[in-house]
N, C-alpha and C positions, 0 to 999 in steps of 0.2 A: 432292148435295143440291139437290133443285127449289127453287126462288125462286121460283114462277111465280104472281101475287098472284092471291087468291080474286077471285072478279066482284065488280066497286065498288070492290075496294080499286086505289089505284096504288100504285108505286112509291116515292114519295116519301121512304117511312120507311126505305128499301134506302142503306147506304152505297156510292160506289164510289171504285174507288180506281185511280189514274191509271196509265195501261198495261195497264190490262183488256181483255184483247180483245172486239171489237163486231162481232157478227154481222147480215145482213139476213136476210130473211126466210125464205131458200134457204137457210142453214150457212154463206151464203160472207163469209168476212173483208171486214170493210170499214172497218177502222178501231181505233184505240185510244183510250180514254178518256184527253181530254186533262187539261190546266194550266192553270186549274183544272180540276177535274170536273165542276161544275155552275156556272149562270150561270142565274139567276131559276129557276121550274120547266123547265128543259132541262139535257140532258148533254149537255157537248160532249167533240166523238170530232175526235180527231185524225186527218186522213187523208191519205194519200202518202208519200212513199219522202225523195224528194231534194226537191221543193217540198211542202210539208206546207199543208194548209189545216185549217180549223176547220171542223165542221157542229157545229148548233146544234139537238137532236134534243129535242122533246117528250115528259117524263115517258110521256103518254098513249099513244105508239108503242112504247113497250117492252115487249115480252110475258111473258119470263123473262128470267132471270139466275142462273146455278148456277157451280158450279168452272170451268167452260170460258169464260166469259165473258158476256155480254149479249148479249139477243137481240131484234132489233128486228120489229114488226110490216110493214115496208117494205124495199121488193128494193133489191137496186143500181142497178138503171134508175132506181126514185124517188127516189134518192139523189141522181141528177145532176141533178136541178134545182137552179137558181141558189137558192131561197127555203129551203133547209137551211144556206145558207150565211151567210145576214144573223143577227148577233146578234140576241137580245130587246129588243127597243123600237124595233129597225131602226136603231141606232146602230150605231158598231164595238164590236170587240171587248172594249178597254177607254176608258170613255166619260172622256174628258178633262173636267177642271172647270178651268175658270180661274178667277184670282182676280178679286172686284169691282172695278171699273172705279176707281181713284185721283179724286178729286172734284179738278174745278183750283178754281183761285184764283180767289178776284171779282176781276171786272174793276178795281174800283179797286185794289185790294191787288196790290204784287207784291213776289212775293219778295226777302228780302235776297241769299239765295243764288245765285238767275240772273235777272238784270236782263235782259230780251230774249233769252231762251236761250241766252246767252251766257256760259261758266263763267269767274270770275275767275282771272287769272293769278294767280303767285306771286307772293308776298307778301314781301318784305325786309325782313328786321328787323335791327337792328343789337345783338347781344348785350349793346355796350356803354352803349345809351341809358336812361334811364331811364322810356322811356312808349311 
């Protein structure tokens, strides 16, 4: 069964599903649908053997997609360029969030807890005292 979207239509509404085989624009393998599958409007395709990378392929390059796998409008040569390889937004692949910055202490105020950055020893109590 062709997949191959009318003129105007993309891809977008097409499910894929990871380990798909990814063709370029010759028949020749160049890849599997990676983990995820998609990342903003892009597929990304898994590619290599023993060192694997990620490419990051634009809905808009995909021509078909039927039982045999995905078919992309770009050869293997276009493939090697370094700019398939930067995730969407030109960040990596998964964009780290760290938490908001802990607000310090006013100057006047300091902690009971660390006096000078300095954490207090242990503390002796005598089980038998009364206070």
């Amino acid at each position: 069964m062709d997949m191959t979207p009318a003129p105007g239509e993309h891809m977008f509404a097409h499910s894929y599903v990871a380990g798909t085989p990814v063709f370029d624009a010759n028949g020749e393998k160049v890849g599997v649908v990676g983990v995820p599958e998609t990342q903003g409007n892009y597929l990304v395709v898994e590619k290599g053997w023993l060192f694997t990378y990620e490419l990051y392929i634009p809905f808009t390059v995909i021509h078909a997609q039927d039982q045999n796998g995905i078919y992309l409008n770009l050869t293997r040569d276009e493939l090697q360029d370094d700019q398939w390889k930067v995730p969407p937004g030109g960040g990596t692949a998964i964009e780290s969030t760290l938490p908001p910055p802990v607000p310090a202490d006013p100057p006047d105020q300091e902690s009971n807890f660390l006096k000078g950055g300095i954490l207090p020893g242990p503390v002796h109590v005598d089980p038998l005292s009364n206070g």
